[in-house]
Structure formats: structure tokens, C-alpha cells
C-alpha positions in Angstrom: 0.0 0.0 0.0 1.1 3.2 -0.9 2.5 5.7 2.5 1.4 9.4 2.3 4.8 10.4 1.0 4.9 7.9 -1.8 1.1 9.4 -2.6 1.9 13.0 -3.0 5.0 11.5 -4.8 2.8 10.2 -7.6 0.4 13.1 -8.0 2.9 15.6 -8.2 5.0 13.5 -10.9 1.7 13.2 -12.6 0.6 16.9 -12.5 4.3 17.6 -13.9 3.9 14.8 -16.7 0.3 16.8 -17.6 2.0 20.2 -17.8 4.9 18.8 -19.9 2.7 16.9 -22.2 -0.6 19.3 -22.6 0.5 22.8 -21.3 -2.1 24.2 -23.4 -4.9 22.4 -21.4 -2.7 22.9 -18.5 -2.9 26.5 -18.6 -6.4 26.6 -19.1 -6.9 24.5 -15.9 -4.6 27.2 -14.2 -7.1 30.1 -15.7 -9.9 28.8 -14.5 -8.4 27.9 -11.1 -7.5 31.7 -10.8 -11.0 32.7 -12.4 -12.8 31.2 -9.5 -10.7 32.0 -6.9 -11.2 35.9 -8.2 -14.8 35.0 -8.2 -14.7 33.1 -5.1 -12.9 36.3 -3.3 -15.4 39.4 -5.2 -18.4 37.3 -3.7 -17.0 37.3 0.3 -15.8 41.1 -0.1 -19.7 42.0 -1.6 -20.6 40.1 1.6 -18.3 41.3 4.2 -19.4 45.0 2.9 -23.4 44.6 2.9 -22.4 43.1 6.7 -21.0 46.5 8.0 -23.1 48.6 5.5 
């Protein structure tokens, strides 16, 4: 059975064989992990302001 180490051993070495072999694809992944994130942080500030206003 793989141990925790060996785990995140093989997920990073696949995550670097994805970039190397589709970086197009790869870079749309990373977009869209940035998109939401920017989403993800716009919809707490519009909250956080109609709290105190």
C-alpha cells in the first residue's frame, strides 16, 4: 500500500507529466483555477461590505 509520502509522490509526478505533455490544457486549468478563486474572493468582499453597511 502506498504511504502518504509515496502518494503525493505520484500526484505531483503526474501533475508535472500533464504540464509537460498538454501545457495548453494545462494553462487553461490554471485560468480557470485563478478565475474562480477571483470569483470566489469578489463574492466574500460583496458580503463582508453589505455586513457592516
Amino acid at each position: 500500500m502506498l504511504s502518504s509520502k509515496n502518494m503525493k509522490l505520484v500526484v505531483i509526478a503526474f501533475v508535472i507529466f500533464y504540464l509537460l505533455s498538454q501545457p495548453s490544457n494545462a494553462a487553461a486549468v490554471v485560468n480557470n483555477a485563478f478565475s474562480a478563486l477571483g470569483s470566489a474572493g469578489g463574492s466574500l468582499a460583496t458580503f463582508v461590505n453589505k455586513l457592516g453597511g
